[in-house]
N, C-alpha and C positions, 0 to 999 in steps of 0.2 A: 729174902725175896723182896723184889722190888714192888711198891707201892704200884695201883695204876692213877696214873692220869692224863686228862682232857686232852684233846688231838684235833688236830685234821686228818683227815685221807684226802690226796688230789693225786693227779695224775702228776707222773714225773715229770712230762714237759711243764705245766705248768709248776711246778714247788718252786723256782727261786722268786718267780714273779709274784708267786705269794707270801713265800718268806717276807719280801722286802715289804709286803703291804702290813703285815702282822708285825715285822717291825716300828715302822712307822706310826700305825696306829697304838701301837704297846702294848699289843694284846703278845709278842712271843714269850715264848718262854726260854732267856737264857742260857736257866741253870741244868736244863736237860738236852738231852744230844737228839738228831734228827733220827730218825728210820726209814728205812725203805725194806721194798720187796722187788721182784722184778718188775710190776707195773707203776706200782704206786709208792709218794712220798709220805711218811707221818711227823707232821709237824707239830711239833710241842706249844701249845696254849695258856696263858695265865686264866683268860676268863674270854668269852666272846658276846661283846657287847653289839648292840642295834649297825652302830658304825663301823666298825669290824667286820661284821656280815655283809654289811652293805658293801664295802671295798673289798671284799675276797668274792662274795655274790659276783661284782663285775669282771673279773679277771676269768674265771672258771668256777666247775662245780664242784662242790667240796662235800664232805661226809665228817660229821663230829664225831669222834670216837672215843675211848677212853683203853691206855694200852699202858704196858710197861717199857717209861724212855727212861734210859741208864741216865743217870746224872753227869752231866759235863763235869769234866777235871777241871779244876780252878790251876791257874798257871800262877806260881809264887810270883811276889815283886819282890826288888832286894829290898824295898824295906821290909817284907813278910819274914825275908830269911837272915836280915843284921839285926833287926828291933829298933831299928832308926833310918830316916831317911837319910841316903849319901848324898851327899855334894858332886855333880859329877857334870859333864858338858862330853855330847856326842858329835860329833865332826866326821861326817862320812859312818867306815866301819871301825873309828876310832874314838873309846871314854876316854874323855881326860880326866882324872878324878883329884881328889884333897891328898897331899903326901902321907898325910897323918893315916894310919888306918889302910892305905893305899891296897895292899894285898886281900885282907880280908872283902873290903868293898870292891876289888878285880875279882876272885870268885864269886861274889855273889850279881855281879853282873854278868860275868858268861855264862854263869849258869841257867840263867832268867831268858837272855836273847840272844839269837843267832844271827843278829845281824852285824853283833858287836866281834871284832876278830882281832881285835889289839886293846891293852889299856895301857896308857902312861898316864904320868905323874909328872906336873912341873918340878923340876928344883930351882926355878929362878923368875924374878917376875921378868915383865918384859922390859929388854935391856937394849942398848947398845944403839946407833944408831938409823940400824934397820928393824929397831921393834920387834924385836921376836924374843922367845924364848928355849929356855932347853929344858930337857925334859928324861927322864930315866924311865926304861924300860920295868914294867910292872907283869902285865901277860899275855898271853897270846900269841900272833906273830910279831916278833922286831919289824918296824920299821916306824915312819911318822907320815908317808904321803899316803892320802885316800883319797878320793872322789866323793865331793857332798853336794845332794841336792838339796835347794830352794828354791821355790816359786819359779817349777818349771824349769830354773836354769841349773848346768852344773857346772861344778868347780872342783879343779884339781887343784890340790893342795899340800903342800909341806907344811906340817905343823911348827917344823922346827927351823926351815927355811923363811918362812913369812907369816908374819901376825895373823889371824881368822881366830873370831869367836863368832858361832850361829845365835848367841845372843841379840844382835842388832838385829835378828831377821825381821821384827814388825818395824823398825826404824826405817831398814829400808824399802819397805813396801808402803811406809808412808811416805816418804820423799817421794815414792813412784808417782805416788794418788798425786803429786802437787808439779810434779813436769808432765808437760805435754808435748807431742809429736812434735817436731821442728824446732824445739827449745833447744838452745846451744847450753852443753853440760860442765865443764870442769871441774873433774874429778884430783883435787890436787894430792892423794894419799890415798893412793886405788889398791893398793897390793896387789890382792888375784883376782879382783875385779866383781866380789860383790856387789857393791852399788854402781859399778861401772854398766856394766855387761845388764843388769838389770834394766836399767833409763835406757839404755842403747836399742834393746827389744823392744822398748816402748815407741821407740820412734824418734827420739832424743838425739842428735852431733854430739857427741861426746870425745872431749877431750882428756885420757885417763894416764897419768902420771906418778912415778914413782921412784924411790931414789935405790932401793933392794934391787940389785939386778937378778935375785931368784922372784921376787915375790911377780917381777915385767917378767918374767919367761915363762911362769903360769899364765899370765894375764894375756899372753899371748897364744898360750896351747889353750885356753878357753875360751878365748874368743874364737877362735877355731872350730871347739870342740860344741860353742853355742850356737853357731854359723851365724854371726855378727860380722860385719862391715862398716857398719856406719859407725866406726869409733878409730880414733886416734890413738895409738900406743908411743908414751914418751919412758924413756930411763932418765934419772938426773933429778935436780935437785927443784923442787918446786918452785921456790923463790926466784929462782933465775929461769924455769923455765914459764913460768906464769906470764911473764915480762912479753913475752909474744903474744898476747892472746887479749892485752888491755881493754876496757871497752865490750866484750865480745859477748861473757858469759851472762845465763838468763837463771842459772844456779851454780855455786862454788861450794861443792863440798869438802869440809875441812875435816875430816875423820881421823884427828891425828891430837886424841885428846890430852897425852901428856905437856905435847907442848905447839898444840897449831894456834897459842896467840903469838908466836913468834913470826906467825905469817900472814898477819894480819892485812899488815897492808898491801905485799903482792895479789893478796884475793881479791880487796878489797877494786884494787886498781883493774883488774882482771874482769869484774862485775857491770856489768852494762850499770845505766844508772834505771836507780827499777828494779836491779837484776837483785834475787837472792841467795844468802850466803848462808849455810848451813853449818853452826860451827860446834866445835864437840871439845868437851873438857870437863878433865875430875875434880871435882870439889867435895869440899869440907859439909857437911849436912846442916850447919850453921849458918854459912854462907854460899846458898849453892849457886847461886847466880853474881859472884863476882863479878868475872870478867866481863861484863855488862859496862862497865866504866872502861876496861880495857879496849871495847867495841867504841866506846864513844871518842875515847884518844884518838885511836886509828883515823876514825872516820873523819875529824876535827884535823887530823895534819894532812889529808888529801884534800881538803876543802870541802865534805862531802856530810852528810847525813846519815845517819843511821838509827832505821826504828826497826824496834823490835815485835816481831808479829806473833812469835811462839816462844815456848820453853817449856822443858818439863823434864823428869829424871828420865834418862834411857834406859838405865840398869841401875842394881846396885853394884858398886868396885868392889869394895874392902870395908870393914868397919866403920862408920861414921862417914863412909867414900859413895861418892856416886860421878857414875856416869851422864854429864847430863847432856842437854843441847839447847844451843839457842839460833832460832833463824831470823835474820834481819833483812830490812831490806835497804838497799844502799841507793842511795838520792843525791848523785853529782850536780851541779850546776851547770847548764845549759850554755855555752859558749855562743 
């Protein structure tokens, strides 16, 4: 037989507007389930303090009672049901998870959410010269394209087709916070148009290029699918196509961390002077800020300057590995 305890009684127009007040103040009560009748709601209480009264006082009339609320079901987490936490990355309604272990940690994710409806497993880091990688079917349904939303925008996506990890999502809502409307964008390593499609909403000319012609045929059905205009869609190679755009840009995003110091100096030449350059590269946890010297070669064979305003770990990669980023700002000489 179940315990009784402490309640409201309100009317059932008002219970969610009270819910939400008795959340807020922390007076609800979780771990028990709501009731009702046909007039009236009974909402589970921890305790009802002066303030709590006062904020439910103002919404409607209430009645404190004491009744029997069945206990809420606790919904497992996989770690509740492995006894450790998995390694995993959600992308749409697709886990990517750790090969090792891979099946066990696939049950015990579909068992847990229903949002999830495929899991794979890399078998390969990212390779080749469109950055991607491959991946073995683990469970669910086959396949590797989902639709992932962030920050409002969405993105369709081949996992297998074109690089995406929702890792950088606070990365790039930082970069958002630092462009402003009318800033000219170049995006030189856009794939499907995460930090593209995001700046562009902002109000941002965006310039978003890419040498994958799967990753530009997303970047194209997304922009679409974001109802964006105000962006440029190129295919090809950055470094030759950067060459059109010298002078112009007021940010250069270089998200092509294995090896965008090979691109140094088309960005570089690309960067209004003023303009900043966003650049991404893995390093050693010893020396995570290398290429710092590699920023200043650059800058020193175009005649130009480079200070550095930021830096800090994006992610971690791999053991001893991190993703980091460093923004400069690039300071031509005035002709």
């Amino acid at each position: 037989m179940l315990d009784k305890s402490l309640g409201l009684k309100v009317s059932r127009k008002n219970g969610e507007k009270i819910r939400k007040a008795l959340v807020e103040t922390g007076a609800f009560d979780r771990s028990r389930k709501i009731c009702s009748d046909e007039s009236h709601v009974y909402l589970p209480v921890l305790q009802m303090d002066e303030k709590s009264s006062a904020m439910v006082g103002n919404i409607a009339e209430f009645e404190l009672v004491e009744i029997n609320f069945p206990p809420e079901e606790k919904i497992p987490s996989p770690e509740d049901l492995l006894g450790f936490r998995p390694s995993f990355e959600v992308v749409g309604d697709i886990a990517m998870v750790e090969d090792s272990d891979a099946e066990r940690v696939a049950a015990a994710l579909m068992s847990t959410s229903k949002s999830i409806k495929t899991v794979i497993a890399p078998i390969s880091d990212v390779e080749g010269e469109f950055r991607t990688r491959r991946f073995r079917h683990v469970a669910g349904e086959a396949g590797t394209v989902t639709l992932h939303r962030e920050h409002g925008r969405r993105y369709r996506v081949d996992l297998e087709g074109a690089y995406f990890t929702p890792r950088l999502g606070t990365e790039r809502l930082r970069i958002a916070s630092l462009v402003s409307p009318g800033d000219v964008v170049l995006d030189m390593f856009a794939g499907v148009g995460p930090f593209a499609l995001l700046l562009a909403k902002k109000g941002a000319d965006v310039i978003a290029m890419d040498k994958n012609p799967v990753a530009v045929k997303y970047l194209r059905e997304n922009a679409l699918l974001n109802k964006i205009n105000n962006i440029e869609i190129l295919e090809g190679d950055a470094a030759e196509l950067a060459r059109h755009y010298e002078n112009r840009a007021d940010h250069v995003i270089m998200n092509l961390p294995h090896s965008a110091s090979e691109f140094l100096l088309p960005a570089m030449r690309a960067a209004r002077s003023g303009g900043v350059v966003h650049y991404y590269c893995i390093a050693l946890e010893e020396d995570l800020y290398k290429d710092e010297a590699l920023i200043r070669k650059a800058a020193e064979e175009i005649g130009a300057g480079g200070e550095v305003l930021y830096k800090n770990i994006v992610r971690s990669y791999a053991p001893h590995r991190s993703n980091v980023v460093i923004d400069f700002r690039v300071k031509k000489a005035v002709i």
